[in-house]
C-alpha atoms as an extended CHARMM CRD file, in Angstrom:
* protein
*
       122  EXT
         1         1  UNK       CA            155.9750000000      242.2820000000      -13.8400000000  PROA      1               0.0000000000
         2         2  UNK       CA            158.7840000000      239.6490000000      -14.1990000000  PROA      2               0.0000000000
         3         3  UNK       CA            156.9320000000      237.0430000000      -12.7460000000  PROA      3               0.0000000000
         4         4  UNK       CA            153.9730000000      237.7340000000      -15.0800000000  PROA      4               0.0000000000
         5         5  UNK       CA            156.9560000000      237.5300000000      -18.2840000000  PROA      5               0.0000000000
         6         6  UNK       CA            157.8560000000      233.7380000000      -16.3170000000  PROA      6               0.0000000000
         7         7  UNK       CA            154.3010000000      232.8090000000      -16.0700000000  PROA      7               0.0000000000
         8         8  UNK       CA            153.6670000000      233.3180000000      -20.2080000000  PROA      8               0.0000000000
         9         9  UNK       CA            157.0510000000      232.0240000000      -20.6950000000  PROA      9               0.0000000000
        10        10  UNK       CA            155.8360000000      228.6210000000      -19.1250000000  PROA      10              0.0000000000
        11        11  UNK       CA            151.9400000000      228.8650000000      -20.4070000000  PROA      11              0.0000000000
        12        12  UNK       CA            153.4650000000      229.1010000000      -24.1740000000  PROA      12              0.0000000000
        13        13  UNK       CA            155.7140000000      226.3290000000      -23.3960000000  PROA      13              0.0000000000
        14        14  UNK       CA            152.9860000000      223.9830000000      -22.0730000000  PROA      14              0.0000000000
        15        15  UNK       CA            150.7990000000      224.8070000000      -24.7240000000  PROA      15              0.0000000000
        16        16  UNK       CA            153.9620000000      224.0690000000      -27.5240000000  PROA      16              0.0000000000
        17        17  UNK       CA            154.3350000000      220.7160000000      -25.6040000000  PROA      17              0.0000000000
        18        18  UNK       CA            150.3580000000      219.9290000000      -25.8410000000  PROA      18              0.0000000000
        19        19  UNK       CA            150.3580000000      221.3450000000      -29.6690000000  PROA      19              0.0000000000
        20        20  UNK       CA            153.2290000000      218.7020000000      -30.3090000000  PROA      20              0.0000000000
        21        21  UNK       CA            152.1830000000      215.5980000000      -28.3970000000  PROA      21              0.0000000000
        22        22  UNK       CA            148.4280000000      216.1170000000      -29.7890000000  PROA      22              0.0000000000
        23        23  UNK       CA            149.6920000000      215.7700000000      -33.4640000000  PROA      23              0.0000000000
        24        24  UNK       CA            152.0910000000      213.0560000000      -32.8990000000  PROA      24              0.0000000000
        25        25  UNK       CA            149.3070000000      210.9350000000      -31.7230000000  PROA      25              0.0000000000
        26        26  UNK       CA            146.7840000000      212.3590000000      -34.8550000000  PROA      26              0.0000000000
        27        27  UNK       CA            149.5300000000      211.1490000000      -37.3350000000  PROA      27              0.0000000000
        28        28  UNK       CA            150.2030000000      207.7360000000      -36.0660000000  PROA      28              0.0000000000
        29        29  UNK       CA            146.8470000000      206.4720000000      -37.4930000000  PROA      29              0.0000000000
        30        30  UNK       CA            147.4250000000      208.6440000000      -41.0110000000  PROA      30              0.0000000000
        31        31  UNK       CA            150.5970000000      206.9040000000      -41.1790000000  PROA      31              0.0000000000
        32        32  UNK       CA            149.3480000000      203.6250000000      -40.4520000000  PROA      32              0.0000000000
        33        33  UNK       CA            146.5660000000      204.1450000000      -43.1940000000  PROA      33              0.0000000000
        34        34  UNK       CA            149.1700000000      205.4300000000      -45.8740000000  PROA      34              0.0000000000
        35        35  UNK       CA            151.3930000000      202.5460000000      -45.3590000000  PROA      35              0.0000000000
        36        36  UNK       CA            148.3840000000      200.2630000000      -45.7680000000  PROA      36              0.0000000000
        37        37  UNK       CA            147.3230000000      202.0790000000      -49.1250000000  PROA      37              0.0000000000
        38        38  UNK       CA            151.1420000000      202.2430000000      -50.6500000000  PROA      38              0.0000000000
        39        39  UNK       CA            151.3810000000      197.7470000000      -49.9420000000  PROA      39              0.0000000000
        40        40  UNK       CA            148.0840000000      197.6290000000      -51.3860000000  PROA      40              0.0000000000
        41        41  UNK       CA            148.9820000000      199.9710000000      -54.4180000000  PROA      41              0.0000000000
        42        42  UNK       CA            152.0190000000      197.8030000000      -54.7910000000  PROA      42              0.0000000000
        43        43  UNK       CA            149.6870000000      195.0640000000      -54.9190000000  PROA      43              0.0000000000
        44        44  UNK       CA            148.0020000000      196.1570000000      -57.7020000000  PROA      44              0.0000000000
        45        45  UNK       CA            150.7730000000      197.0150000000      -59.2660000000  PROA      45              0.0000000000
        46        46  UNK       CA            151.9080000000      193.6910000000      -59.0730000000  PROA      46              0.0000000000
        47        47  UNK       CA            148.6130000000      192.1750000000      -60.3370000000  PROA      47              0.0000000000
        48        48  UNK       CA            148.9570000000      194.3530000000      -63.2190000000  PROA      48              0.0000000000
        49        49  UNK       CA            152.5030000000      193.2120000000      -63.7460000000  PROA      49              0.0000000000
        50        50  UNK       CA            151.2410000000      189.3610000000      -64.0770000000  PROA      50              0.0000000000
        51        51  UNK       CA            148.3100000000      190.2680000000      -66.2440000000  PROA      51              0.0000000000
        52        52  UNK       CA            148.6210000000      193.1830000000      -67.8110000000  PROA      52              0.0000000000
        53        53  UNK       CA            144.8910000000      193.8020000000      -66.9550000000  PROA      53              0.0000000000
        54        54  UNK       CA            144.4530000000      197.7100000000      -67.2270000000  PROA      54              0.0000000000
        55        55  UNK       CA            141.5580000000      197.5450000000      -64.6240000000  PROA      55              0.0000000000
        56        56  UNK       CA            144.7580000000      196.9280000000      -61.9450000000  PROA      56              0.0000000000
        57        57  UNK       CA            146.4290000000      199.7170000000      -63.3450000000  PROA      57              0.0000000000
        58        58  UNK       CA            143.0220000000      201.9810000000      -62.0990000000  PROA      58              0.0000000000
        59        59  UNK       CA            142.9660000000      200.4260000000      -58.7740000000  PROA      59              0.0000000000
        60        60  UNK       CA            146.7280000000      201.5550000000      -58.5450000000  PROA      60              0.0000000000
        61        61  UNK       CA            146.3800000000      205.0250000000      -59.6020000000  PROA      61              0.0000000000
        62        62  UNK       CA            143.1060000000      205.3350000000      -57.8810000000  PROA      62              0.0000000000
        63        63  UNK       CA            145.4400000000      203.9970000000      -54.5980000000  PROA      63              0.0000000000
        64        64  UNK       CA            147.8430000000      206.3690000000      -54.8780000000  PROA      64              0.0000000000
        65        65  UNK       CA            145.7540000000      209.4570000000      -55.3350000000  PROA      65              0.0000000000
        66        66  UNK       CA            143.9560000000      208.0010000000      -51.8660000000  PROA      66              0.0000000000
        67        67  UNK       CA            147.2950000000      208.0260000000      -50.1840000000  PROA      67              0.0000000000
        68        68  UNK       CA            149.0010000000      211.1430000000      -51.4850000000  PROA      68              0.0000000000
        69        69  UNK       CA            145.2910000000      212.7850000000      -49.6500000000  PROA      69              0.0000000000
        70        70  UNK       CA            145.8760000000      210.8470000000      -46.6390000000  PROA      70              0.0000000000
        71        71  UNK       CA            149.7860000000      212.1080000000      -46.9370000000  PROA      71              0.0000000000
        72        72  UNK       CA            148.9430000000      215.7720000000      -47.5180000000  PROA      72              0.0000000000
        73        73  UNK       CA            147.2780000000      215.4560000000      -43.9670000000  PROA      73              0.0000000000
        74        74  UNK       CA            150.4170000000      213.9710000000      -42.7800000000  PROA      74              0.0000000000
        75        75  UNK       CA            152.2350000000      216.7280000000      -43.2670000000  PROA      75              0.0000000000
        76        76  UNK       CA            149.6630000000      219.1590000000      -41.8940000000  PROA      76              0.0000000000
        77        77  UNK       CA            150.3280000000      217.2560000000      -38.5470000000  PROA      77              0.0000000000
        78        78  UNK       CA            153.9470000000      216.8420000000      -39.1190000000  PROA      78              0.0000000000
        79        79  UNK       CA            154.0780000000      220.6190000000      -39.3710000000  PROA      79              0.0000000000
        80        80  UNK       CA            152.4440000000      221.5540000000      -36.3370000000  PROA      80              0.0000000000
        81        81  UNK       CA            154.6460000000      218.7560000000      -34.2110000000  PROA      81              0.0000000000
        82        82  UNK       CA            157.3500000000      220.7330000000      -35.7120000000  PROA      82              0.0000000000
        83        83  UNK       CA            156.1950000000      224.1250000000      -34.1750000000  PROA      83              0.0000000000
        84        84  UNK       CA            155.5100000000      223.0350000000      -31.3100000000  PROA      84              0.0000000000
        85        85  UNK       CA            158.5750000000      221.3320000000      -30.6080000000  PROA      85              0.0000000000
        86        86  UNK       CA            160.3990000000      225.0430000000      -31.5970000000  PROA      86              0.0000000000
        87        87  UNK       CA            157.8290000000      226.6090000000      -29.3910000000  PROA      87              0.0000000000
        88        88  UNK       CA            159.0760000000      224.4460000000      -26.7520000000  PROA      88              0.0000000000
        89        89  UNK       CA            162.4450000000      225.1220000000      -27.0830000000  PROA      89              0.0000000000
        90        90  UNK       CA            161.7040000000      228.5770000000      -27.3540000000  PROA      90              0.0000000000
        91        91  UNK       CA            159.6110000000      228.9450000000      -24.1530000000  PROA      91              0.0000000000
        92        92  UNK       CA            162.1860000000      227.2470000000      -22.3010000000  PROA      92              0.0000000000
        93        93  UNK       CA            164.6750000000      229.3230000000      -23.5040000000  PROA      93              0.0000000000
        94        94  UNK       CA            162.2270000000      232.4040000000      -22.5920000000  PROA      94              0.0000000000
        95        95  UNK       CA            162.0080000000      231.1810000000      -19.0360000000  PROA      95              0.0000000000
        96        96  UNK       CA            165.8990000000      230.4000000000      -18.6640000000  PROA      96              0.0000000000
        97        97  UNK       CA            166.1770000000      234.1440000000      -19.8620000000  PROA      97              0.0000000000
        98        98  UNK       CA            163.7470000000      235.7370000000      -17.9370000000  PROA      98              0.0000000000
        99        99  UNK       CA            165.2490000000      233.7800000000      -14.2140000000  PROA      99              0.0000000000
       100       100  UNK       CA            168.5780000000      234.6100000000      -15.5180000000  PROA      100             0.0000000000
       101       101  UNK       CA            167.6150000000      238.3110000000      -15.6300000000  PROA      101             0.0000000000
       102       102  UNK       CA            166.0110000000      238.0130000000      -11.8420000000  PROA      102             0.0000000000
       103       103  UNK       CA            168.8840000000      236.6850000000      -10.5600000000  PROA      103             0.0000000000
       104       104  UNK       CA            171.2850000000      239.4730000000      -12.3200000000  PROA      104             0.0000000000
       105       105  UNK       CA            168.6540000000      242.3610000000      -11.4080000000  PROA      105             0.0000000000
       106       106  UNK       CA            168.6270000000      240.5220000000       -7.4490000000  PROA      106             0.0000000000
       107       107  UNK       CA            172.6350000000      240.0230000000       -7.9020000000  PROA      107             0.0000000000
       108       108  UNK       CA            172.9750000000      243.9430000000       -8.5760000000  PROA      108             0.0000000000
       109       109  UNK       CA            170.4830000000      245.3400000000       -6.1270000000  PROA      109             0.0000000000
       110       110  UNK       CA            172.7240000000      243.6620000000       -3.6320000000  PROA      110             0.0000000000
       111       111  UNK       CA            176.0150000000      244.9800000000       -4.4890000000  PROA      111             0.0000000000
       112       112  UNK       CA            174.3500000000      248.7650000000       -4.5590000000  PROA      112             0.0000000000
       113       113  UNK       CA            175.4490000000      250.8060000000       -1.8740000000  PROA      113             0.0000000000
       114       114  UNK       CA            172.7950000000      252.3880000000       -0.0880000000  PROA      114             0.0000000000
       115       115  UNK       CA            172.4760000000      256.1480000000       -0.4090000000  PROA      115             0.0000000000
       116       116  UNK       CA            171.7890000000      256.7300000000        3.1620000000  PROA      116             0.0000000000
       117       117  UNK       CA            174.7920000000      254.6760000000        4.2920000000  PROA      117             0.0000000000
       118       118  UNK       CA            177.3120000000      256.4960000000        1.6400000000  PROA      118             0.0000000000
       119       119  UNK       CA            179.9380000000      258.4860000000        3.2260000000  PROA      119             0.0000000000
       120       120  UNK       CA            180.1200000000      262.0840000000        1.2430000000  PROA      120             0.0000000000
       121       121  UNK       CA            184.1280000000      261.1550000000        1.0660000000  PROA      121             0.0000000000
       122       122  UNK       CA            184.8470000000      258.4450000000       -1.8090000000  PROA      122             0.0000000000
């Protein structure tokens, strides 16, 4: 039974370390692409700056609303990373518990006395 409780312990804690390390690498190239839209956002807004062109002003908003998308999905990722490093910690924490308990529940059945061996004086 308790080696069943270590098994899941270790599954859910693989899987928590999978679920983090597969977003981390699915943001990097959403955070590449919203840095890339904010300098070219603050490129436009520059351009409008100089000119005063309202066209620039467009591109600009019409930047932003592409990155605050591309940031929404960000955080989507950034989420899960986030549970799944608690799930780590949790699963590790699950299998510290569960050898702890072995070894207290081995510890104990040592230290019994055995009822055949008992004398009926005490």
């Amino acid at each position: 039974m308790r080696s069943r409780g270590v098994l899941l312990a270790w599954l859910w804690t693989v899987l928590s370390i999978s679920a983090a390390t597969v977003s981390t690498f699915r943001m990097q190239p959403l955070r590449r692409e919203a840095d890339a839209l904010l300098v070219r956002s603050r490129a436009h807004a520059d351009a409008f700056a100089s000119s005063f062109d309202g066209q620039f002003a467009d591109q600009q908003l019409d930047t932003f609303q592409q990155r605050r998308e591309v940031i929404s999905r960000v955080q989507s990722w950034q989420r899960l990373q986030l549970l799944g490093g608690l799930g780590t910690f949790a699963g590790l924490f699950a299998v510290w518990l569960l050898w702890m308990l072995r070894k207290l529940q081995a510890d104990l059945a040592l230290g019994e006395p055995r009822a055949e061996g008992r004398s009926p004086v005490a």
